[in-house]
C-alpha positions as CSV (number, residue, x, y, z in Angstrom):
1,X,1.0,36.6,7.4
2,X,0.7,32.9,7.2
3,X,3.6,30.8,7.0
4,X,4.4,30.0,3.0
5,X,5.5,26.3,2.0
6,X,9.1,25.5,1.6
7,X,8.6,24.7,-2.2
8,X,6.9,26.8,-4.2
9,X,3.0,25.5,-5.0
10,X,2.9,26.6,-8.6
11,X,-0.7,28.6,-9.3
12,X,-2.4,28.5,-12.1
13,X,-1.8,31.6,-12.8
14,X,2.0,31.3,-13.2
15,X,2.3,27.7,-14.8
16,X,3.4,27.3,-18.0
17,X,1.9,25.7,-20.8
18,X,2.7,22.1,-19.7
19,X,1.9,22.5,-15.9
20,X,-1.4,24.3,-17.0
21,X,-2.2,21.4,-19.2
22,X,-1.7,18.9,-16.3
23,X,-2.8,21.4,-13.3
24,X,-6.5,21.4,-14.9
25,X,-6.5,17.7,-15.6
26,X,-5.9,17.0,-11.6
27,X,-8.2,20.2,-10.3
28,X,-10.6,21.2,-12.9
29,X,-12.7,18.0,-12.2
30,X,-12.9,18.5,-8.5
31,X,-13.5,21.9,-9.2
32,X,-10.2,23.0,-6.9
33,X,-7.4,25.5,-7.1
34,X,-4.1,24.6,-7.6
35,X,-3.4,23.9,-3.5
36,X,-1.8,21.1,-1.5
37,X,0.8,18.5,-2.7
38,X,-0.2,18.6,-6.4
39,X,0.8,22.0,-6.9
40,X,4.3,21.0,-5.7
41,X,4.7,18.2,-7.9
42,X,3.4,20.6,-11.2
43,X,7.0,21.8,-10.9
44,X,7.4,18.5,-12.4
45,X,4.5,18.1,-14.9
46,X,5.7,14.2,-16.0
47,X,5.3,13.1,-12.8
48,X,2.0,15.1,-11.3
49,X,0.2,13.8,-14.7
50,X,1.7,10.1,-13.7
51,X,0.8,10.5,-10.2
52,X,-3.2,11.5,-11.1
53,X,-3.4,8.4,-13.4
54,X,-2.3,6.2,-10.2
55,X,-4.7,8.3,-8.1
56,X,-7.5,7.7,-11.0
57,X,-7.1,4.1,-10.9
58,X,-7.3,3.7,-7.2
59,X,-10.2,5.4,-6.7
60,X,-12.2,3.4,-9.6
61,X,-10.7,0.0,-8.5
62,X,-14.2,-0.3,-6.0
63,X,-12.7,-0.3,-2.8
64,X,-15.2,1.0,-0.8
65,X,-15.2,5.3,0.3
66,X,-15.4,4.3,3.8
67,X,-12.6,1.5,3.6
68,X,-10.3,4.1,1.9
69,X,-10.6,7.1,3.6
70,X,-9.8,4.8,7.0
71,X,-6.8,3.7,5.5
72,X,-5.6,7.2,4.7
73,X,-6.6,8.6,8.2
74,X,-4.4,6.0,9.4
75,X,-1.2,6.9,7.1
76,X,-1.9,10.8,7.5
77,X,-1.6,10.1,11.1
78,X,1.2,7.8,10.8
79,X,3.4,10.6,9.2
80,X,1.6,13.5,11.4
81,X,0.5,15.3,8.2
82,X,-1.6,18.1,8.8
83,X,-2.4,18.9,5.8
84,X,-3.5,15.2,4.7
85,X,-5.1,15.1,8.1
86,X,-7.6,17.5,7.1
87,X,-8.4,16.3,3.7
88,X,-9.1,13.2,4.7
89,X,-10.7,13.4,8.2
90,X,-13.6,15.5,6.7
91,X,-14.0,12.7,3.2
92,X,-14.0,10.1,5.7
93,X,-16.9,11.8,8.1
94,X,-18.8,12.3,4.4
95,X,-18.2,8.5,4.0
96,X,-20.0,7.6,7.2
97,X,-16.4,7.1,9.4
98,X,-17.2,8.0,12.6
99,X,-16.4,10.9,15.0
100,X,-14.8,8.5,18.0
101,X,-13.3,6.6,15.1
102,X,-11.6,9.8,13.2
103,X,-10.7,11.3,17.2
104,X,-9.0,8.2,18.6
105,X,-6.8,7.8,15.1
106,X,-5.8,11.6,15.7
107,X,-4.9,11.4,19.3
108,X,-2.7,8.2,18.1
109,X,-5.0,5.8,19.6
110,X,-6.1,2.5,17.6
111,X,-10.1,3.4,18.0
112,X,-12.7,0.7,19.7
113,X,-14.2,-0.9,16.0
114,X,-17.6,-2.3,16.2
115,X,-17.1,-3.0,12.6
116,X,-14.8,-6.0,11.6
117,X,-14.2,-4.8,8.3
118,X,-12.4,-1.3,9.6
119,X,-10.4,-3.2,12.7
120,X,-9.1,-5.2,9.4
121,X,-8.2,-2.0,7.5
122,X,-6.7,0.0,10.4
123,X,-4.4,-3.1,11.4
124,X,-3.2,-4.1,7.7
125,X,-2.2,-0.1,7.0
126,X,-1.0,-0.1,10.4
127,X,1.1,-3.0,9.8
128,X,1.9,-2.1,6.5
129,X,3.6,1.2,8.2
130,X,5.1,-0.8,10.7
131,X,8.7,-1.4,10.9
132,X,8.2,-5.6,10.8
133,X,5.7,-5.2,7.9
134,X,2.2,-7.0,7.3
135,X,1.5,-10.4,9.4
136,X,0.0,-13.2,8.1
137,X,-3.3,-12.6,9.9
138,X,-3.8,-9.1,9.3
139,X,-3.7,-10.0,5.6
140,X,-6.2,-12.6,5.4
141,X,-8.5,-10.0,7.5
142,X,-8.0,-7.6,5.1
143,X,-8.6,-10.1,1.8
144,X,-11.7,-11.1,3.8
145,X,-12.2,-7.6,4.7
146,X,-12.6,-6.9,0.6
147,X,-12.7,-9.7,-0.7
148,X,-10.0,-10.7,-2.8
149,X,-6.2,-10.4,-3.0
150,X,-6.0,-8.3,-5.9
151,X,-8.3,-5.8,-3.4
152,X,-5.4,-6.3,-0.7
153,X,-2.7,-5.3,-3.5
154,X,-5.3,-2.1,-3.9
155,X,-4.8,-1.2,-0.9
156,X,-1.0,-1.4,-0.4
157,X,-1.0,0.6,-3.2
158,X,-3.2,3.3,-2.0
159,X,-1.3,3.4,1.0
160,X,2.2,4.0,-1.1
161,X,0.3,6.4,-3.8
162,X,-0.8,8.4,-0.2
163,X,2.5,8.4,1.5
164,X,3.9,9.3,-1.4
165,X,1.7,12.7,-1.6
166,X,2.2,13.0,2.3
167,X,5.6,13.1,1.6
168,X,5.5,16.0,-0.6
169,X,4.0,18.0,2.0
170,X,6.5,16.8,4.3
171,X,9.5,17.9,2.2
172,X,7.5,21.3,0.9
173,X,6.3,22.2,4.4
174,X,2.9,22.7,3.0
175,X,1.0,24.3,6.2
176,X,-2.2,23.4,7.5
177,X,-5.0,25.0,6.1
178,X,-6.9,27.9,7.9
179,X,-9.1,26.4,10.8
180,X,-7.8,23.3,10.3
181,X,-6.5,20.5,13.0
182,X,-2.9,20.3,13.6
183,X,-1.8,16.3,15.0
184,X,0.2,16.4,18.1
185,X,3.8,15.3,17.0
């Protein structure tokens, strides 16, 4: 029997009215069950619904697929979510990321960039992760990198918004899913 998640990922099924309400606003319109970090924080309907308008808004701000799924490989690595991991490492191969790219960020390896533009992301959210925070250079890579400051606030704030959900599977123990890559710790 596979190994169940410390908190309880509430199901469609079970949900009351309220988490129903918010379970189909997040899932319904990627066509998903109620899986993964979401379903934890339906316990909490309030903050699940609060959580997918901050997930809405980053992915319509325009920062390009490819930029943001490299910036959330980098974070799911940094917290050795397996879960996350997955997720991400096959949105990022459908946004043209790179196998050697995706491998050397799993192993815990900074990867050998032939684009500027990704070195820029993968050192900012690196940085940002960092225990001495973002240096001066790094963020005027990543402003050139997408153009504009408010893109660079964008960014930090799809990195917190992600942490934040990589937390949850932290604290809930969500597994990895079936076939799916487990980081080395």
């Amino acid at each position: 029997m596979a190994r169940q998640p410390r908190i309880h990922l509430v199901t469609r099924e079970e949900a009351t009215d309220e988490q129903r309400r918010v379970g189909d606003f997040i899932y319904l319109k990627r066509n998903e069950e109620y899986l993964g970090p979401s379903a934890v924080l339906l316990q909490i309907p309030r903050l699940a619904e609060c959580f997918e308008f901050m997930r809405e808004h980053i992915q319509q701000v325009g920062l390009p697929a490819d930029l943001l799924q490299l910036a959330t490989l980098v974070l799911a690595r940094h917290w050795s979510v397996d879960y996350v991991w997955n997720v991400r490492a096959g949105l990022a191969k459908k946004a043209g990321i790179g196998d050697d790219i995706i491998d050397a960020i799993a192993d815990g390896k900074k990867p050998v960039f032939k684009d500027a533009k990704y070195e820029a992301i993968y050192t900012y959210v690196s940085e940002l992760l960092g225990p001495v925070g973002v240096s001066d250079a790094a963020h005027e890579a990543a402003k050139k990198a997408l153009g504009s400051e408010t893109m660079v606030i964008e960014l930090a704030a799809l990195v917190g918004m992600y942490t934040f959900l990589a937390f949850q599977c932290r604290a809930a123990d969500i597994p990895v899913q079936a076939g799916g890559t487990v980081l080395a710790k």
